[in-house]
N, C-alpha and C positions, 0 to 999 in steps of 0.2 A: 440541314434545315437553316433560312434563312431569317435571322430576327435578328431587331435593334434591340439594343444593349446600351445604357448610360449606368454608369459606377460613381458610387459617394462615401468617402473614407469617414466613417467614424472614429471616436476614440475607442481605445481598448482592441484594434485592431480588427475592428468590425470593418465592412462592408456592407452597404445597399446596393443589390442588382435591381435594374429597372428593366423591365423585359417584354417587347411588345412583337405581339407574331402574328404574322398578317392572316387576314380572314378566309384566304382560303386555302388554309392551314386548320384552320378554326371550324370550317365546313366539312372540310375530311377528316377529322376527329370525332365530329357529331357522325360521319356518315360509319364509321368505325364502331363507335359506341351503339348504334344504334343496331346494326349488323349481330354484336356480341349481345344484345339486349332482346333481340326480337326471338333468338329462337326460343327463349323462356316463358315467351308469353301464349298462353293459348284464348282465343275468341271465340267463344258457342256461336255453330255454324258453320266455321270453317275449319280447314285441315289447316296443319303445323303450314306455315313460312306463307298459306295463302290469303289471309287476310288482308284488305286494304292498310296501306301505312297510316293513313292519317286514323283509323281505329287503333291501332297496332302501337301509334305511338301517344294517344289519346290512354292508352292501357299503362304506358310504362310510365308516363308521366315526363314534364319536361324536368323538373328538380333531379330525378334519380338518371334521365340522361345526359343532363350536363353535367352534375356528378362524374358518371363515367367516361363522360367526353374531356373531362379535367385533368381524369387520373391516368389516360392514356397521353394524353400533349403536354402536360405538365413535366415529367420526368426528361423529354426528348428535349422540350424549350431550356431548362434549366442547366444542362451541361451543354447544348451548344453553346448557348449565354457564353458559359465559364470557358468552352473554345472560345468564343470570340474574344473574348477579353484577357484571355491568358491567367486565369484567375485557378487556386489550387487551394480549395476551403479546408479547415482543419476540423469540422463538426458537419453535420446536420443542418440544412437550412432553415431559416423560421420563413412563412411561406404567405403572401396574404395578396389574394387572388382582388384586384380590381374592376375587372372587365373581363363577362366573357358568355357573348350572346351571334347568336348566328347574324351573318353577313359583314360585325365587327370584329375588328382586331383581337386578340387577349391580352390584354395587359396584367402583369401581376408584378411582385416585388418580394427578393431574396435576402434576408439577413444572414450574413455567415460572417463566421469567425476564417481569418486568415494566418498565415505564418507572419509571426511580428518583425518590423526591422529590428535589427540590431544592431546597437553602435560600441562597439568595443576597443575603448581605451590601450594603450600601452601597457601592454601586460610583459615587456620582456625584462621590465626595470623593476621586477618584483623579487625580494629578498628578503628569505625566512631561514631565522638560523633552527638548525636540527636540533631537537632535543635529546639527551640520551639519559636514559637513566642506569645506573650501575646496581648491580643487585650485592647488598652485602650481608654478612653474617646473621645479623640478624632477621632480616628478610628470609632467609633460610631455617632458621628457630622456628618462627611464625608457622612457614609453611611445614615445616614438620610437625608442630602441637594440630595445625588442621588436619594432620593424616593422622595421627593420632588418636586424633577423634571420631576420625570415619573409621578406625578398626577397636572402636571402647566397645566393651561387652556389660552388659546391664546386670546387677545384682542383686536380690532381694534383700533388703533391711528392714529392721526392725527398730526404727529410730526418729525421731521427730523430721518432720522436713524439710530439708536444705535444698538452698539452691540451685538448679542446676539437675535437680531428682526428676525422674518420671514415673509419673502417676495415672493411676487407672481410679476413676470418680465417677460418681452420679452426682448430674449436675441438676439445680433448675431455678431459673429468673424469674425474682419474684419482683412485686412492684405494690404498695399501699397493702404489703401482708397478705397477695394472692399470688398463687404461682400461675406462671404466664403461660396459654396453651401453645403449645408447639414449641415451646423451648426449652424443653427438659432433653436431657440425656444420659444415657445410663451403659456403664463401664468405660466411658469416654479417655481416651489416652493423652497426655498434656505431658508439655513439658515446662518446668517454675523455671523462667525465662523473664524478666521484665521486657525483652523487646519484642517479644512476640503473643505474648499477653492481651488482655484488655488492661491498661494502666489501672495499679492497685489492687488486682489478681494476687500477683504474684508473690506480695508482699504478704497479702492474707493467709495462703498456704502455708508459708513457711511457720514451724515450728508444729503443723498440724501432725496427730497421730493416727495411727490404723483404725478404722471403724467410727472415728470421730465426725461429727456433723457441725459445719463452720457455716453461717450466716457472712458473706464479707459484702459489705457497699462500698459500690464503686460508679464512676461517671462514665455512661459510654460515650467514648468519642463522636464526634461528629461524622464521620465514615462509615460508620458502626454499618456491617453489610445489612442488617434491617431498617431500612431508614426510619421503621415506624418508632424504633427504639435508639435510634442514632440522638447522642446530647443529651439521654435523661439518664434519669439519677436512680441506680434498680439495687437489688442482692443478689447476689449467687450464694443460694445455697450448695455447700458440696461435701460428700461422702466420701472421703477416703478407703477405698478397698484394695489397693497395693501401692508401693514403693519400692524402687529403683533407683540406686547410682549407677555412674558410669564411673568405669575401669578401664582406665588406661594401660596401654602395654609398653614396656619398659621399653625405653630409646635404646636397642642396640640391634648387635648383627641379625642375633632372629626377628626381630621387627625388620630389618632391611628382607630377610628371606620372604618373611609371609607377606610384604606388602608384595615381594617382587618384581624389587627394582635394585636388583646388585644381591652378592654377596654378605658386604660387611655396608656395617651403617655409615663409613666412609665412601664409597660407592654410592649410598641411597642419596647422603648430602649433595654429591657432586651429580646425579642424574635432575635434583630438586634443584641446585642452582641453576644448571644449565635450563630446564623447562621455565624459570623464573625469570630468566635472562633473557628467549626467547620470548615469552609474552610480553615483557618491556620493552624490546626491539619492538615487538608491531605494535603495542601501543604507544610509540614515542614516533615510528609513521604515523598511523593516524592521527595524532594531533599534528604533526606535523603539513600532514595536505590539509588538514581543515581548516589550518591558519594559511598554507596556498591557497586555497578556494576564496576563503574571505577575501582577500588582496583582489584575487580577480573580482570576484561580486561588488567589489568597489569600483572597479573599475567598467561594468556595462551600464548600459541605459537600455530598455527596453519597456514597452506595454503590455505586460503578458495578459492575452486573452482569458476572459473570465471559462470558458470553455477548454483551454487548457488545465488550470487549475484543479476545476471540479473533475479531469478525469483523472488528475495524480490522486484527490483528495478520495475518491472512489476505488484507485488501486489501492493505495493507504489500506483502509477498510475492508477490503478483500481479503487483504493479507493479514490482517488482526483475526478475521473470520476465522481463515483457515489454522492460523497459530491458536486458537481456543480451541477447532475440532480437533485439534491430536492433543488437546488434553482435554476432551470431552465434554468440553462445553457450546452450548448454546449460545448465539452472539444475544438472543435479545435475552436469555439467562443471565447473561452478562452484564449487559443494558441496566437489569433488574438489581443485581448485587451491588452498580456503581451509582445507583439510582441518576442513572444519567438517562440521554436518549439521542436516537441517530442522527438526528438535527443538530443536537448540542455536540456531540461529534464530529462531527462537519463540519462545525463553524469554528472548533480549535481547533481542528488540523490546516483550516487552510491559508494563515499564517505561515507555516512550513510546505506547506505544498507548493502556495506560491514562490519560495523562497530558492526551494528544489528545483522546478520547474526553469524559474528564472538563469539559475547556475550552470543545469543543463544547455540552456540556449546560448549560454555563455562559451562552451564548452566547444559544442556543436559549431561555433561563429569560429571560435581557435583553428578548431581541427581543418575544417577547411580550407582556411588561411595556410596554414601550415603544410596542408597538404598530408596530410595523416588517415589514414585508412586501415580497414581491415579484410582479411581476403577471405574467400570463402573456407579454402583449408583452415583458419585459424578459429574462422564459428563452427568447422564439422568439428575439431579435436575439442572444443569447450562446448559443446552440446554431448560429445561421446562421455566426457568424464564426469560432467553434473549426471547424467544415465547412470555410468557406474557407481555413482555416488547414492544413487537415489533407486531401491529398489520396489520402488511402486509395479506393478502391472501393465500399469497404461502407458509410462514411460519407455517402456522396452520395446515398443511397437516402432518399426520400419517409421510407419506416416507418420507417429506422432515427432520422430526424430527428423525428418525431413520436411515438415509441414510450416507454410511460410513466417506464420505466426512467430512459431518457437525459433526458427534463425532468425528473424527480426531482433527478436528479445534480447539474445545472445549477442548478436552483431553489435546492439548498441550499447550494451553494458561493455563489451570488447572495447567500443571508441575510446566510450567515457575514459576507463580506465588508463589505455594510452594515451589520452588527451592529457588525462591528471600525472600519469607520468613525464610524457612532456614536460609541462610546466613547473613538476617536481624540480626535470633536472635546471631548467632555466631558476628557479628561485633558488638552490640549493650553489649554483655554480659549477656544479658536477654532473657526467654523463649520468644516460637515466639507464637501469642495466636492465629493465625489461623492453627498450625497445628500441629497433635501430632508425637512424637519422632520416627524418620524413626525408621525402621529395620535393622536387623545388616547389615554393609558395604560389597558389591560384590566387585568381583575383578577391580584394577583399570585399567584395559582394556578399550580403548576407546568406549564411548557411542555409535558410530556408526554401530558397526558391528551386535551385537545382535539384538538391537532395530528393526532392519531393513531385521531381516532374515525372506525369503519367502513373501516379499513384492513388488518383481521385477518383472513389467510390461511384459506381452507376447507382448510389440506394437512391430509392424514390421518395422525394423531399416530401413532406408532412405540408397539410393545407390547414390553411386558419382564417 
């Protein structure tokens, strides 16, 4: 299809398409619409298709067939357009139709978001020293009174309340000498904890005895999951009906047996350093690429599209979804407890979204350069393993494993990753030992335009 095209750069990496297709273009869309419109209509008197047209189209109305004369030539005009112009949108068009009446031309006009330039600085003369942390004796101690803890067996006492006891209570919040409906509870299990309390709980408790009834006032915090009760000043009344210490089990070999990790308690230390030693290894990388990334993020210049943005800020939230369904919560339940709402979530995440986003392009603009890649054997073997990792249903399925989405996913976490290693090894001075020595450097043309050629959705752009 033959149409004129004029382009107008925005900020933020927008684009105006300007788009004019000639009339008899315009006549064969109506005679189209009109075709797909008539056999629906029936006229008393006549049989189906024999109706004169000018009743025929007296029936269908001119609004509802230009209508459908729009929604057929519209979609066909707006990716020739984007062939003509060599144009690759990263969203949705906003769509707003000028002109468009038989015997003239159509004119309308395309708002889309594009892939932004990138201008990226000198990134080879960046230099992060590695941190390391050494794990020592005591770090060791530590980590053993925690395992300690997770193998204490609870006891019953007959003793005023300490510390650190677990108690079984009927509770109920009272406020001006009335107890408050729906916030009582009964045989509620707690633990006299001040950091996990409502502050000045916990304090109250203590010294309390079996069957005794304690009045304690306290301030609920600001957070308080009832907002309606969040910062006011209430009583808990509460009921003591049991008490519990915990008992610790003596540091030695049969504690190394029953935790089962060695032998002798000498073995259990030496399994606990080493696991201690290993987690400070990767967390002493991870802070360490974070402080590579920074150095790079200083170093790009880009406009990141507000349409990029909103779709990290929307995986963001996806993925909080789904981390509340597997511990069985409801996202707007959630909403409710943080007395927040999805809007107000949106507009602090994307701060970081944007930031993410921007890092990525950063990233993306390297690997190119550099000539860094990933092949398809190395997304089949990291799509096979996150599978065996992950024993869902729907995962295990042939398409779901080969389906373009999900090697997309993988492929580009894959980049990233090598990308970041990369630049590991350039900031660090030293090879990088997950990846071997890219190939020789492309042009430094920004990553967006190639990457993404013949990648452009046929959806049919939205009128306004």
């Amino acid at each position: 299809m033959a149409v004129k095209v004029e382009t107008e750069k925005k900020p933020g990496s927008q684009v105006i398409v300007s788009v004019e297709v000639p009339a008899d273009q315009v006549g064969s869309s109506i005679e189209r619409a009109y075709q797909r419109l008539a056999s629906r209509v029936q006229i008393p008197g006549f049989r189906p298709g024999k109706a004169p047209r000018p009743m025929v189209e007296r029936e269908i109305g001119w609004p509802a067939l230009r209508r459908e004369a729009i929604d057929l030539l519209l979609p066909e005009a707006y990716n020739a357009a984007l062939d003509e112009v060599g144009l690759d949108p990263i969203d949705l068009p906003s769509v707003e139709v000028q002109q468009f009446d038989r015997g003239q031309p159509f004119k309308f006009t395309a708002t889309v978001s594009v892939q932004p330039e990138v201008t990226l600085g000198d990134y080879r003369d960046i230099r992060v020293a590695r941190p390391r942390t050494d794990i020592g004796e005591d770090d060791v101690d530590q980590a053993l009174e925690r395992l300690r803890l997770r193998f204490a067996e609870l006891h019953d006492v007959d003793r005023p309340v300490q510390q650190g006891d677990f108690l079984v209570v009927d509770t109920h919040i009272m406020k001006s000498g009335a107890i408050l409906i729906g916030e009582s509870q009964t045989s509620a299990q707690l633990e006299v904890d001040r950091e996990r309390l409502v502050p000045g709980l916990a304090e109250g408790l203590i010294g309390q005895r079996l069957n005794e009834t304690r009045d304690i006032r306290v301030s609920l915090p600001e957070d308080y999951p009832r907002p309606a009760l969040a910062g006011q000043d209430v009583v808990f009344r509460v009921t003591l009906k049991s008490s519990k210490e915990r008992r610790l089990p003596a540091l030695d070999d049969d504690f190394a047996k029953q935790v089962g990790r060695g032998q002798t308690l000498a073995e259990l230390r030496q399994e606990v350093q080493d696991d201690l030693q290993e987690a400070a290894a990767h967390s002493d990388q991870q802070r360490f690429e974070n402080e590579v990334l920074k150095a790079l993020a200083d170093r790009v210049q880009v406009e990141v599209p507000d349409a990029m943005v909103d779709r990290e800020v929307t995986r963001q939230l996806r993925d909080l979804e789904l981390r509340l369904q597997t511990q069985g919560i409801r996202l707007d339940r959630y909403l409710e407890y943080t007395n927040t709402s999805l809007d107000v979530l949106r507009a602090e995440r994307r701060p970081q979204a944007d930031q993410k986003v921007r890092l990525e392009l950063a990233l993306e603009t390297l690997a190119e350069r550099e000539g860094i890649t990933v092949s398809d054997g190395e997304i089949q073997e990291a799509v096979h393993k996150a599978v065996q990792e992950d024993p869902h249903p729907e995962h295990q399925r042939e398409d779901f494993q080969t389906a373009d989405p999900v090697k997309a996913y993988f492929g580009h976490q894959l980049l990233m990753q090598k990308t970041v290693d990369y630049l590991s090894s350039i900031a660090s001075q030293e090879p990088s030992d997950t990846m071997e020595s890219p190939a020789a450097p492309v042009s430094d043309t920004a990553a967006s335009r190639s990457k993404r050629e013949g990648k452009r959705k046929a959806d049919r752009p939205g009128k306004t």
